[in-house]
N, C-alpha and C positions, 0 to 999 in steps of 0.2 A: 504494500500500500504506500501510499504516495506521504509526502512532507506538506503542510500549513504552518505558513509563518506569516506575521502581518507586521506594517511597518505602520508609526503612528503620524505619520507626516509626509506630504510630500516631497522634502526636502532631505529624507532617508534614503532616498532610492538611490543605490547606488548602479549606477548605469551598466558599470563593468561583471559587477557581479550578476545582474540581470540576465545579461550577455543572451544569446538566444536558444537557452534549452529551459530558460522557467516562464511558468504560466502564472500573466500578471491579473488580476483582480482588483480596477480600482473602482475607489467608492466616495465620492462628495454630495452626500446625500443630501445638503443645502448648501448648493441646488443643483451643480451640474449635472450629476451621472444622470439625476432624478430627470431632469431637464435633457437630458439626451436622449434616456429612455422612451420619457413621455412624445418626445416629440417624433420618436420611430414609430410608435402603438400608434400618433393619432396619421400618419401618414406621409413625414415627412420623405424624401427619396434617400435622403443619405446626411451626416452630420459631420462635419468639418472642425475637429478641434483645432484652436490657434492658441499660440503664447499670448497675443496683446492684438490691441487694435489695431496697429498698422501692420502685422503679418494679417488680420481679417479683412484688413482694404486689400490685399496684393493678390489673396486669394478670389477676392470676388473680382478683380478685373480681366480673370482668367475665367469668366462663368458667364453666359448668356446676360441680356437683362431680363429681371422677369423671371430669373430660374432660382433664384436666392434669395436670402433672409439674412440679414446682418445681424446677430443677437450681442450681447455681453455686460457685464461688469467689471471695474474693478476696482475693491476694496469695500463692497457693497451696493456703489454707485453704478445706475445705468451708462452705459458710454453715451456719450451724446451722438444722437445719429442712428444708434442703433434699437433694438426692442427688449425690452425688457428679456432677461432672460430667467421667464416665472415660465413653469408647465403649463400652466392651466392659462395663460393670457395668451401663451403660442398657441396653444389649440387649434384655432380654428384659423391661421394663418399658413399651417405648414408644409399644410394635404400637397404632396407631386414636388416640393422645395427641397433645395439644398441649405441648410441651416449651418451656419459658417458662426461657431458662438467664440464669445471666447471669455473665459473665466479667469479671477485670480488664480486660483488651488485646482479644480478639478479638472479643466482642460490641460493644465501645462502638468500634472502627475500622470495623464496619455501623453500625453508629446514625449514628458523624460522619460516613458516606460516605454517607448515604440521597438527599440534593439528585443523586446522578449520574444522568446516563441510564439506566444498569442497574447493577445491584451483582451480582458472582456471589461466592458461597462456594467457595472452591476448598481444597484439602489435596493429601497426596501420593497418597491414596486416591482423588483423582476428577481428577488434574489432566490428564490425557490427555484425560475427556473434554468437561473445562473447555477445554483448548486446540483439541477440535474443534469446540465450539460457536463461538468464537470466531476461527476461519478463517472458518467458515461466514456468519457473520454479521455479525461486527463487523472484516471484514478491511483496510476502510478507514478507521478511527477509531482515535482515541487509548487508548489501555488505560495505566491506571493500577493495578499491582501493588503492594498498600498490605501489605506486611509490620508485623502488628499490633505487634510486638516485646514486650517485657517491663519493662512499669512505666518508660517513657521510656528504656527501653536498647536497644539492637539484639540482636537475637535470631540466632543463628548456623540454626537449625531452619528460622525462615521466608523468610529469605537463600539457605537451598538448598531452599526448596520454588517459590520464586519463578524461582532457576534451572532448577528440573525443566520448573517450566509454559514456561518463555520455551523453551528448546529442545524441548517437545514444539510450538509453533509455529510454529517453524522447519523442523523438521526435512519439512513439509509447505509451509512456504511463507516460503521463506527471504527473502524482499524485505522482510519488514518493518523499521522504522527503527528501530535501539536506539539509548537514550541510554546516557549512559556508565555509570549504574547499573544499567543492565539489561543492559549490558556485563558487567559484573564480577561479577554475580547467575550468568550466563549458563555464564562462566569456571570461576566456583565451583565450579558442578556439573558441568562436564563433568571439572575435576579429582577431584571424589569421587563422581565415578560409582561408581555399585554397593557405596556404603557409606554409604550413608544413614543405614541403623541406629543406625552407629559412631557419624555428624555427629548424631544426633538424642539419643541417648544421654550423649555426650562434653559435650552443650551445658550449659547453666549451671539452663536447666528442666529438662533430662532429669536430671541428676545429681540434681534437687531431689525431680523425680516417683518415682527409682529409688528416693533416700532413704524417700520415703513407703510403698513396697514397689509400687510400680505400673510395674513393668519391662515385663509382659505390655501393657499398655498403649500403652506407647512403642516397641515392636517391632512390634506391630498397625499404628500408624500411619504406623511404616516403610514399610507394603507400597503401592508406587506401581501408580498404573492399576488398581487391581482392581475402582471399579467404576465404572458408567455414570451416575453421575445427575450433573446439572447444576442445584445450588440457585442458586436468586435469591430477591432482595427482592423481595414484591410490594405497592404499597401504601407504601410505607417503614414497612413495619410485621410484615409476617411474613414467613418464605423457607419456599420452597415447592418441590419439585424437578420437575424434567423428566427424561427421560432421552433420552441421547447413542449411538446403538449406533454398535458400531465394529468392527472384522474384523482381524484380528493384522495385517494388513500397512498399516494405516491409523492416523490419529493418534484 
C-alpha cells in the first residue's frame, strides 16, 4: 500500500522532491480548489491556473474573445478587471468558458506542484471522489496533500479538508501508510466531524470572506461529496475534469 503525507502550506513544497513519481493532492478550500471544482461541475471547458494577474493577461491574449473568463484575487481582494473568484457568482457565467483564475495560495500550490506525476484538484465538494480515484489508481504510490494555506500561514479550512480526503481513503482501504501529519490532519476531522461549516467559517479566511458579505459562499463549500468530478492538471498547464461515479455505500 501506498505512502500519505501532507504538507501544511504552500510554501512546503519542495519542487525537487516532488520530482515526477508523486501524486500531488492540492487543496485551498477558500476558495480556489472549491472555485475550480465548482466551476468544472457547472460547465466551464477547462481552468487555467496562473501565478498573478499579469501571467492571467498573457494567457488570455493567446484565447479567442468570447472564449474566456478572467477570475482572481489577491490577498482577498478582487483584481480589478477581473470576477470575482466566489463558486456560486461564476455559476452561471462559465457554461463552454475557459476560466483563466488566479489566486494568492491555491492556484500558485498547482503551478509549484506541476513537475508531479499527476496533480489533482480536490475540495470538500469532490473529495470523496478525489479519494476514489485515488484507491483506484494510485493505491501504491506516494500522495502528497499540499494544503495551499494562507499567505505563508497554515490554514485551519484546508487542514480539515485534507482530513476529510485522508479518511474518505481509509475508510475503503485502511492499509495505507500515514505520516504523522496526515496523522493529525486525519484526527482533526474525525474530531469535527459534521461541522465543517463551523471549522470553515470560524477560520481566519472565513471570518474574512463573511466580513466581505460572502457567507453563502463558505456554506456552499461546506457541502462534502456532492459531487463526482475529479480535476487534474493536464499538460502543466490547464485542469480539466473526469468524472468518478460512486453509489452511497462506496467511497
Amino acid at each position: 500500500m501506498g505512502k500519505i503525507h501532507v504538507l501544511m502550506k504552500k510554501e512546503d513544497i519542495d519542487q525537487e522532491k516532488i520530482g515526477n513519481d508523486k501524486i500531488v493532492v492540492v487543496l485551498d478550500v477558500l476558495l480556489a480548489t472549491s472555485t475550480i471544482t465548482s466551476a468544472l461541475e457547472f460547465g466551464a471547458k477547462q481552468v487555467i491556473p496562473v501565478l498573478d494577474q499579469h501571467d492571467a493577461l498573457a494567457e488570455a491574449k493567446a484565447l479567442p474573445d468570447g472564449s474566456y473568463l478572467l477570475s482572481g484575487e489577491y490577498e482577498g481582494k478582487t483584481i480589478e478587471g477581473f470576477l470575482d473568484p466566489n463558486p456560486l457568482q461564476l455559476k452561471k457565467a462559465v457554461k463552454g468558458k475557459t476560466l483563466i483564475l488566479s489566486t494568492t495560495n491555491g492556484t500558485v500550490a498547482i503551478k509549484r506542484s506541476s513537475d508531479a506525476k499527476r496533480v489533482y484538484v480536490a475540495s470538500l465538494l469532490n473529495g470523496r471522489a478525489i479519494a476514489k480515484k485515488l484507491n483506484h489508481i494510485h493505491q501504491d504510490e506516494t500522495i502528497v496533500v499540499v494544503c495551499s494555506g494562507s499567505s505563508g500561514e497554515f490554514a485551519l479550512e484546508d487542514f480539515y479538508g485534507a482530513g476529510y480526503l485522508i479518511n474518505q481513503l481509509l475508510s475503503t482501504c485502511p492499509d495505507w501508510e500515514l505520516t504523522d501529519a496526515a496523522r493529525a490532519a486525519s484526527s482533526f476531522y474525525r474530531g469535527s466531524e459534521k461541522s465543517g461549516e463551523e471549522v470553515l467559517i470560524s477560520s481566519r479566511v472565513g471570518e474574512m470572506i463573511k466580513r466581505y458579505g460572502y457567507e453563502d459562499e463558505v456554506r456552499f463549500v461546506a457541502s462534502e461529496g456532492i459531487f463526482t468530478i475529479v480535476p487534474f492538471v493536464q499538460g502543466k498547464k490547464t485542469i480539466i475534469r473526469e468524472e468518478v461515479h460512486h453509489d452511497a455505500n462506496q467511497v
